[in-house]
KOLLO-206906 format. One line per field, with one value per residue: residue number from 0; residue in one letter; chain; x, y, z of N, C-alpha, C in turn. Coordinates in steps of 0.02 Angstrom, whole numbers, plus 50000, padded with zeros to 5 digits. Each point is the difference from the previous one (the first is absolute). Layout:
! residues N
num NUM_... $
residu A_... $
chaine A_... $
n_east X_... $
n_north Y_... $
n_up Z_... $
ca_east X_... $
ca_north Y_... $
ca_up Z_... $
c_east X_... $
c_north Y_... $
c_up Z_... $
***
This chain:
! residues 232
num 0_1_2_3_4_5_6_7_8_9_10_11_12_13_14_15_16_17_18_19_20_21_22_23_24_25_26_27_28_29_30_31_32_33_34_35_36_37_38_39_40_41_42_43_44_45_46_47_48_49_50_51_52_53_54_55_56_57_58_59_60_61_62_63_64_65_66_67_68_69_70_71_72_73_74_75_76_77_78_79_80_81_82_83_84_85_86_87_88_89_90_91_92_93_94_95_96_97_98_99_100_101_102_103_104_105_106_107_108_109_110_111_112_113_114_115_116_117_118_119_120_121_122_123_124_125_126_127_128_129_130_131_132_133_134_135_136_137_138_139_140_141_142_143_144_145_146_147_148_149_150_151_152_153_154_155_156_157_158_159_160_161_162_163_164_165_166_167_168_169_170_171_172_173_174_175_176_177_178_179_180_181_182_183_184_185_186_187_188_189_190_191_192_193_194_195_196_197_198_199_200_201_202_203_204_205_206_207_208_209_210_211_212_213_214_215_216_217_218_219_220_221_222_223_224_225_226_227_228_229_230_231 $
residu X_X_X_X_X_X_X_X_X_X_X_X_X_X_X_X_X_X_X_X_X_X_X_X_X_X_X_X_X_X_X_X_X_X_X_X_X_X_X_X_X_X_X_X_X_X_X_X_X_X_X_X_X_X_X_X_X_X_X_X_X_X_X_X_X_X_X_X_X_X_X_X_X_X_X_X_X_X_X_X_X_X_X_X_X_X_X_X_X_X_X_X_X_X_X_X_X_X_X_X_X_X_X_X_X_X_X_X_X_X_X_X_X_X_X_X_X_X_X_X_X_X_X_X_X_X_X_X_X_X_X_X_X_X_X_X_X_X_X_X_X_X_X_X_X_X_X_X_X_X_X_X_X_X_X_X_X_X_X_X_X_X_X_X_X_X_X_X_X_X_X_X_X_X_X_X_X_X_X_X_X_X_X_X_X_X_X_X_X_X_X_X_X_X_X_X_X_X_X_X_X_X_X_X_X_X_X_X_X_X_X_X_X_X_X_X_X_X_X_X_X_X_X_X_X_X_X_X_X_X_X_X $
chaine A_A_A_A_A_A_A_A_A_A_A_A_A_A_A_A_A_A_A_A_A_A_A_A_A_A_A_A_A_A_A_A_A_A_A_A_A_A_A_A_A_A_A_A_A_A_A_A_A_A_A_A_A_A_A_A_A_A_A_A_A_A_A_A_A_A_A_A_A_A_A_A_A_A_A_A_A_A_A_A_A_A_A_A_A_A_A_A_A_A_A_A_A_A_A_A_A_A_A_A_A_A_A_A_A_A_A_A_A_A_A_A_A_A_A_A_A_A_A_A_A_A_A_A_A_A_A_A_A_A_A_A_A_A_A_A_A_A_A_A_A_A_A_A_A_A_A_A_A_A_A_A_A_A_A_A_A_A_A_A_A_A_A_A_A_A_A_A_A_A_A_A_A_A_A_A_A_A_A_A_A_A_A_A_A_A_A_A_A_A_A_A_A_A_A_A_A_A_A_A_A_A_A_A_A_A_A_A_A_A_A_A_A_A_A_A_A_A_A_A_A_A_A_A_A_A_A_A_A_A_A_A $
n_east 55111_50036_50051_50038_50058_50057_50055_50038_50018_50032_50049_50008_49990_49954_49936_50034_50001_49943_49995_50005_49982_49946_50010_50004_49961_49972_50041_49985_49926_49999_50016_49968_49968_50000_50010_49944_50072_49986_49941_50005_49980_49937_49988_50026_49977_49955_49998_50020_49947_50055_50051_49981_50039_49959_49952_50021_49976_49901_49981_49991_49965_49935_50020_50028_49932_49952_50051_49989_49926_50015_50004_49966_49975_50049_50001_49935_49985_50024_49971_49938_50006_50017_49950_49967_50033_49968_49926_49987_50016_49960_49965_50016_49976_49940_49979_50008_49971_49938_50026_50010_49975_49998_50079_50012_49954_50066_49941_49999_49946_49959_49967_50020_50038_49987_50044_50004_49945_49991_50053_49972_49962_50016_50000_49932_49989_50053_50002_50033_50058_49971_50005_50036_50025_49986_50016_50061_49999_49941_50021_50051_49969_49967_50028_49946_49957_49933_50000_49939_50012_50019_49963_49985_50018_49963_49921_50043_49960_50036_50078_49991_49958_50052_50030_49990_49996_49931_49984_49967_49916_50010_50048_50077_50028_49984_49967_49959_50027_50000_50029_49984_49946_50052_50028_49962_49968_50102_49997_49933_50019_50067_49958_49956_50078_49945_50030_49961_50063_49963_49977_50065_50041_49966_50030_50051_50001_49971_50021_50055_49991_49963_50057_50037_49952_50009_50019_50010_49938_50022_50044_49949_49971_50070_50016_49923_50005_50027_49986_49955_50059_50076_49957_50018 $
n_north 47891_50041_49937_50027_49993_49986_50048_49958_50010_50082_49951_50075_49969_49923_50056_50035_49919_49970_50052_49994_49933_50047_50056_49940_49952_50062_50014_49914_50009_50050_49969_49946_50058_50048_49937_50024_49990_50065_50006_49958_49982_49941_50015_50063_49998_49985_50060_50020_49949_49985_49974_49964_49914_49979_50064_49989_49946_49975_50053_49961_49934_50053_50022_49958_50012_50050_49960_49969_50008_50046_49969_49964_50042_50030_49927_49990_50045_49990_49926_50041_50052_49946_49960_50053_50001_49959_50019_50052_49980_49939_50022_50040_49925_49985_50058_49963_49945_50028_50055_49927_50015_50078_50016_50043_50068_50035_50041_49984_49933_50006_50023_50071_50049_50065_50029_49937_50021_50022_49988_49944_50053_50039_49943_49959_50062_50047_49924_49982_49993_50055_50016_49994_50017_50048_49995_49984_50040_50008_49986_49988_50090_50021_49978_49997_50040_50010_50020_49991_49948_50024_50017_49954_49964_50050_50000_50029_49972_50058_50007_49923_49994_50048_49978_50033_49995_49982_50004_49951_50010_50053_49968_49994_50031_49903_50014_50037_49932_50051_50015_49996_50016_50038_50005_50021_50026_50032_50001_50014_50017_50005_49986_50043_49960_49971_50055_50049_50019_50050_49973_49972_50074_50021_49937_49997_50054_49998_49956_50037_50025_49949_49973_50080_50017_49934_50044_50052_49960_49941_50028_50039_49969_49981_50066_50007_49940_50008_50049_49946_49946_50039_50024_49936 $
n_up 49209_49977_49965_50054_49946_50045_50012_49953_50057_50000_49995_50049_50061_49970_49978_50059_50014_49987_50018_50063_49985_49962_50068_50022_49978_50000_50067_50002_49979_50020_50087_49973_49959_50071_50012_49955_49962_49997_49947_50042_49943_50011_49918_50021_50037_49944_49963_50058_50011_50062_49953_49949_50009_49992_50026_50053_49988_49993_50042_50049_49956_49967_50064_50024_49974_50014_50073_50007_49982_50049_50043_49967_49992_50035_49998_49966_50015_50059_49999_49982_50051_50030_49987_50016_50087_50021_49965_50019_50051_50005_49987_50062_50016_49954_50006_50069_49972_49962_50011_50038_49942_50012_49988_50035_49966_49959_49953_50070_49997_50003_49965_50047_49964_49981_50043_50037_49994_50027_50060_49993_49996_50048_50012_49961_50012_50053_50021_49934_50000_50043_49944_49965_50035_49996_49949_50005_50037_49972_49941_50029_50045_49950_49991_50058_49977_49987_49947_50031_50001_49957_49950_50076_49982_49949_50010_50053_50030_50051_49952_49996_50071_50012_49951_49921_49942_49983_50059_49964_50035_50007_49974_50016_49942_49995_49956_50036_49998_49939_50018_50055_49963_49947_50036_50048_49951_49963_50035_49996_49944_50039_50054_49960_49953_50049_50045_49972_49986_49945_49976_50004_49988_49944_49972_49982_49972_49947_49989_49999_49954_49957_49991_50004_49956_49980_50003_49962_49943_50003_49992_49952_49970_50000_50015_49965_49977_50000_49971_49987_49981_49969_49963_49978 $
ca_east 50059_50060_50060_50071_50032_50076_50041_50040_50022_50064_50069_50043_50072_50035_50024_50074_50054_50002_50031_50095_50023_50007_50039_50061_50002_50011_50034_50046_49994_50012_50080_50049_50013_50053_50082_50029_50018_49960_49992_50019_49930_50004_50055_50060_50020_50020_50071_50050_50016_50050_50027_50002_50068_50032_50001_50075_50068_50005_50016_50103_50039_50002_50052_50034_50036_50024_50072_50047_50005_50026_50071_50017_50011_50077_50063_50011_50042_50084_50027_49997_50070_50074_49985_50039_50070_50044_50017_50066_50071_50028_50041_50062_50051_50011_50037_50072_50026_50002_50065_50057_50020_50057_50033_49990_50053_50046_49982_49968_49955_49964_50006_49945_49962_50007_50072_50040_49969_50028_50054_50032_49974_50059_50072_50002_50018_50052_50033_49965_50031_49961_49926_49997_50000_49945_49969_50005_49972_49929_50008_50013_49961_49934_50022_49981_49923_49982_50011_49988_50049_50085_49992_50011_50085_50027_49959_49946_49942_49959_50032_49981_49932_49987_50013_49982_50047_50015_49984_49941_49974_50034_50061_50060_50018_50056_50036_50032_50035_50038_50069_49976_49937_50020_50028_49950_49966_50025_50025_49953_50000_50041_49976_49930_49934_49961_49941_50000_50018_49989_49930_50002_49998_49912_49957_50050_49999_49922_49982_50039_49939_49932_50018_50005_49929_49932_50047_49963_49931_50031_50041_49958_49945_50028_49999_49931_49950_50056_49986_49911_50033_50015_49912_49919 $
ca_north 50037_50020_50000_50026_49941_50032_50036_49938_50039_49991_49987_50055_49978_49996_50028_50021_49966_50030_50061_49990_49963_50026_50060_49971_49961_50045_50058_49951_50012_50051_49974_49978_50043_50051_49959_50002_50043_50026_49985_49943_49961_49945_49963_50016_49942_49935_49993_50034_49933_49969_49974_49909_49986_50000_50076_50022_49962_50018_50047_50008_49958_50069_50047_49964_49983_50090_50031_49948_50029_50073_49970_49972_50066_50016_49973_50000_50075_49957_49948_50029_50049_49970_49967_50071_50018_49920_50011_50063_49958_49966_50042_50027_49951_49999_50051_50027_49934_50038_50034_49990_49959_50028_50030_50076_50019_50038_50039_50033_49987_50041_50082_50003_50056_50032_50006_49953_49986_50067_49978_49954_50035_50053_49949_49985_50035_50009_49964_49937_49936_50006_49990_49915_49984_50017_49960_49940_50009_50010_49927_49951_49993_49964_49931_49949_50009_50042_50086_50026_49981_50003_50077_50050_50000_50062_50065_49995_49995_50073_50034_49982_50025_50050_49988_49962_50002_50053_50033_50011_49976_50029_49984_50040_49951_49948_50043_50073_49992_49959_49949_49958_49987_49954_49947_49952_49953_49958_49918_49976_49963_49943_49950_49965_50052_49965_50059_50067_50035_50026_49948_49964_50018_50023_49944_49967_50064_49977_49941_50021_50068_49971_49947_50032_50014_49930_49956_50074_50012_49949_50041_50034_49954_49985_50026_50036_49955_49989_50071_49981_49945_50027_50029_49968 $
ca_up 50020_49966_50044_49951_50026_50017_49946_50058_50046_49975_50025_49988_49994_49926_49963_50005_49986_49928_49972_50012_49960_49955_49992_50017_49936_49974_50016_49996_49914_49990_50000_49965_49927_50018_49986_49927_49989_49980_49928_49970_49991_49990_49969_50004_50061_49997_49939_50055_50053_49989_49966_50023_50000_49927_49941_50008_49967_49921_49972_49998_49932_49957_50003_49970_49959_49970_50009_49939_49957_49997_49999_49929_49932_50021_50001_49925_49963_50023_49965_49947_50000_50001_49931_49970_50012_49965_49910_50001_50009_49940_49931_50010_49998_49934_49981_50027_49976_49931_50012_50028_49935_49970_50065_50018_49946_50018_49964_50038_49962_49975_49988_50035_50017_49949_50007_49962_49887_49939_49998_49958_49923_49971_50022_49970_49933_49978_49964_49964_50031_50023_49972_50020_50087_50042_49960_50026_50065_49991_49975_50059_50034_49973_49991_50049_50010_49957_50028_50049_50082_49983_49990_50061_50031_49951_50011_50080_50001_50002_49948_49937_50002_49987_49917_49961_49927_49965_50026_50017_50039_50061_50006_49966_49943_49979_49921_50041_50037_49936_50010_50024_49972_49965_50039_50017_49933_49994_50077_50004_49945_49996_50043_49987_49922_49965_49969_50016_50061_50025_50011_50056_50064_50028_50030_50074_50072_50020_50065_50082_50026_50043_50060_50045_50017_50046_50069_50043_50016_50074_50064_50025_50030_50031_50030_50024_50060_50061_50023_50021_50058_50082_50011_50049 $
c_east 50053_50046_50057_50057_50058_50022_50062_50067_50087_50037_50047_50097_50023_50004_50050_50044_50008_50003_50078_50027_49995_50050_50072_50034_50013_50075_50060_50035_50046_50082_50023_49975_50051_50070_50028_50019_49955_50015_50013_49943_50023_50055_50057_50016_50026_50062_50043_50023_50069_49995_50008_50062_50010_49975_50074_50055_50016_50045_50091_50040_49976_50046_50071_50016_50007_50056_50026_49999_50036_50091_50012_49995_50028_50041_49988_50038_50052_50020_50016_50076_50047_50012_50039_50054_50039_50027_50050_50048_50031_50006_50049_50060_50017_50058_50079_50031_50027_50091_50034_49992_50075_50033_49983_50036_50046_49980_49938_49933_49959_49991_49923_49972_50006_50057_50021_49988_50054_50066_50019_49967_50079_50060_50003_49996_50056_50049_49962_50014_49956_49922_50002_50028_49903_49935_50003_49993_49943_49991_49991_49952_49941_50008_50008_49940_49975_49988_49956_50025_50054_50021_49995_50072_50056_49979_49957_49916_49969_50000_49913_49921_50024_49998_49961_50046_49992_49984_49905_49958_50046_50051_50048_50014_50091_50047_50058_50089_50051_50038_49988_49940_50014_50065_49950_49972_50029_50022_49921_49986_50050_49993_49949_49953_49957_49923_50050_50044_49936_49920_50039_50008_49938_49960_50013_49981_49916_50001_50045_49922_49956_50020_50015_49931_49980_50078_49985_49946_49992_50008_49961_49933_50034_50009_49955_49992_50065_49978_49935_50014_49977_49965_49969_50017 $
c_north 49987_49964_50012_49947_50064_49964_49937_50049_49981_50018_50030_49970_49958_50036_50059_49957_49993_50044_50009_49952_50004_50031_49968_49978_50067_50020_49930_50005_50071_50018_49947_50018_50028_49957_50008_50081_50076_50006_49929_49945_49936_49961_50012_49982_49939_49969_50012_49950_49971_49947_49929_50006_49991_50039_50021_49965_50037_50084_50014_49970_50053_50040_49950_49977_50056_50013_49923_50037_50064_49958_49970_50042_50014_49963_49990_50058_49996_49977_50030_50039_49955_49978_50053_50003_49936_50008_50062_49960_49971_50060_50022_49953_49976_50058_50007_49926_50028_50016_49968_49935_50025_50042_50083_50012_50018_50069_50038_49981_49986_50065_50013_50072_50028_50016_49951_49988_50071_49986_49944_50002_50026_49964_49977_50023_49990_49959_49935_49941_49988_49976_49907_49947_50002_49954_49908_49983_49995_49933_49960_49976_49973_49937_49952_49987_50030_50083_50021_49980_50030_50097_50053_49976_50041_50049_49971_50009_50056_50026_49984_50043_50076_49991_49971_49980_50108_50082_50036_49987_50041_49955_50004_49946_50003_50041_50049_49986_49933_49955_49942_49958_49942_49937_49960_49955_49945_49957_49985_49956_49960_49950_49976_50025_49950_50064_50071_50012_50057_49984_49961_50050_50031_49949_49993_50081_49984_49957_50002_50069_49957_49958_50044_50044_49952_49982_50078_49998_49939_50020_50062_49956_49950_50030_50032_49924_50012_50055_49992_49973_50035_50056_49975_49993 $
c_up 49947_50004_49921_50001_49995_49943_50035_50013_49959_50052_49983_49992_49950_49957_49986_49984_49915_49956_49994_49969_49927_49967_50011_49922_49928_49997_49973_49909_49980_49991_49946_49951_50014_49981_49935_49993_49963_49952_49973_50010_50018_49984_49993_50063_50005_49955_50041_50022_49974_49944_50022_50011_49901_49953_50030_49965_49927_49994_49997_49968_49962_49998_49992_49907_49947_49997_49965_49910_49974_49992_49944_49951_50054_49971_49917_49973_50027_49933_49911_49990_49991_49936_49936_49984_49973_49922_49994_50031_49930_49933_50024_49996_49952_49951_50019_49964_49938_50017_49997_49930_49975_50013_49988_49925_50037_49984_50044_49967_50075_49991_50060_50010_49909_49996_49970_49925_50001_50008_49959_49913_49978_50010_49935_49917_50006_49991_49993_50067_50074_49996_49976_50052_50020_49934_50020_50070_50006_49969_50060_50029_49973_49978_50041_50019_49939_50023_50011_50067_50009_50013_50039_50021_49955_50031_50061_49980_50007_49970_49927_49999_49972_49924_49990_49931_49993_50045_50021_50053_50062_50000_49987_49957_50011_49933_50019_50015_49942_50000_50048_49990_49941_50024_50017_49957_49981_50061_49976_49936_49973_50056_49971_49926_49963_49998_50017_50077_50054_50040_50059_50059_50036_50038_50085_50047_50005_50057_50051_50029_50022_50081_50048_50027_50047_50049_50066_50030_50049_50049_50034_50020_50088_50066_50025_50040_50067_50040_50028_50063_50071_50036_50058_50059 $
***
């Protein structure tokens, strides 16, 4: 006779429980992918994660010291401008000391527009006695400094940039204006004839022209950082 062996008999009800606990453990996995933001992988998760106590410190002595730094190139270009204004002071103080070496002509000296050249040109043609007044007058004055210091307390400083001697280089000529031209020479060569009257006065308007250029181009560099200043 035949014998068969059974099949070992399954247990319907564990195996529902196990299914469900499958399906349980699944749906547990699923929810916490779902917690991450969408599109956002792994590791960007993890780069998200709050900040130690001291990636926070560190980052706020960074930003601290960006703004110390931004503040110090502030206060250098400060310090730079005043520095400026300090040196233009002092020449101005320097300059107003210059003056008070010697008293005001009486001869309306300085001369400051073209009017006044052509007025005291034609004063001084027409009379001599005039003409050496205004000769020893000029004397005087150059006769405390050297002439270039001196030569703007004859001929204002705006007056001198427009001249030149002879009228060249776009400028009006000193000649143009006879009588006074030659006065000038002579006060210039009876204060100082160890050279050329006329070599001294080219010299001396030369260097009132360069010192009024680098005191402009100051004052314009001077005024662009101030203008950055108050920018920011």
């Amino acid at each position: 006779m035949m014998q068969f062996e059974l099949e070992p008999e399954i247990n319907i009800v564990e195996y529902g429980q196990q299914q469900q606990s499958s399906e349980t453990a699944d749906e547990t996995a699923t929810q916490d992918c779902n917690q991450l933001s969408p599109g956002t992988s792994g590791t960007q998760a993890l780069d998200q994660q709050p900040q130690t106590s001291e990636e926070r410190i560190i980052a706020v002595i960074r930003e601290e010291n960006k703004s110390l730094r931004r503040e110090i190139d502030t206060l250098n270009e400060r310090v730079t401008w005043l520095t400026e204004a300090v040196v233009g002071l002092k020449e101005l103080l320097s300059k107003g000391n210059q003056t008070q070496d010697f008293e005001r002509s009486d001869l309306n000296f300085p001369l400051r527009t073209e009017f006044d050249l052509s007025f005291i040109d034609k004063e001084i043609g027409e009379t001599h006695t005039f003409k050496n007044e205004c000769i020893s007058e000029m004397q005087r004055l150059f006769s405390y400094k050297s002439l270039s210091k001196t030569l703007s307390n004859v001929m204002a400083e705006e007056l001198i940039l427009d001249y030149n001697i002879d009228g060249v280089s776009r400028k009006k000529g000193l000649r143009n204006y006879g009588f006074f031209f030659t006065a000038l020479i002579e006060a210039i060569r009876l204060t100082d004839s160890s050279q050329s009257p006329i070599k001294a006065l080219q010299k001396a308007m030369h260097c009132i022209k360069n010192n009024a250029c680098k005191k402009k181009s100051r004052l314009d560099e001077s005024k662009s950082k101030k203008k950055k200043i108050t920018e920011q």
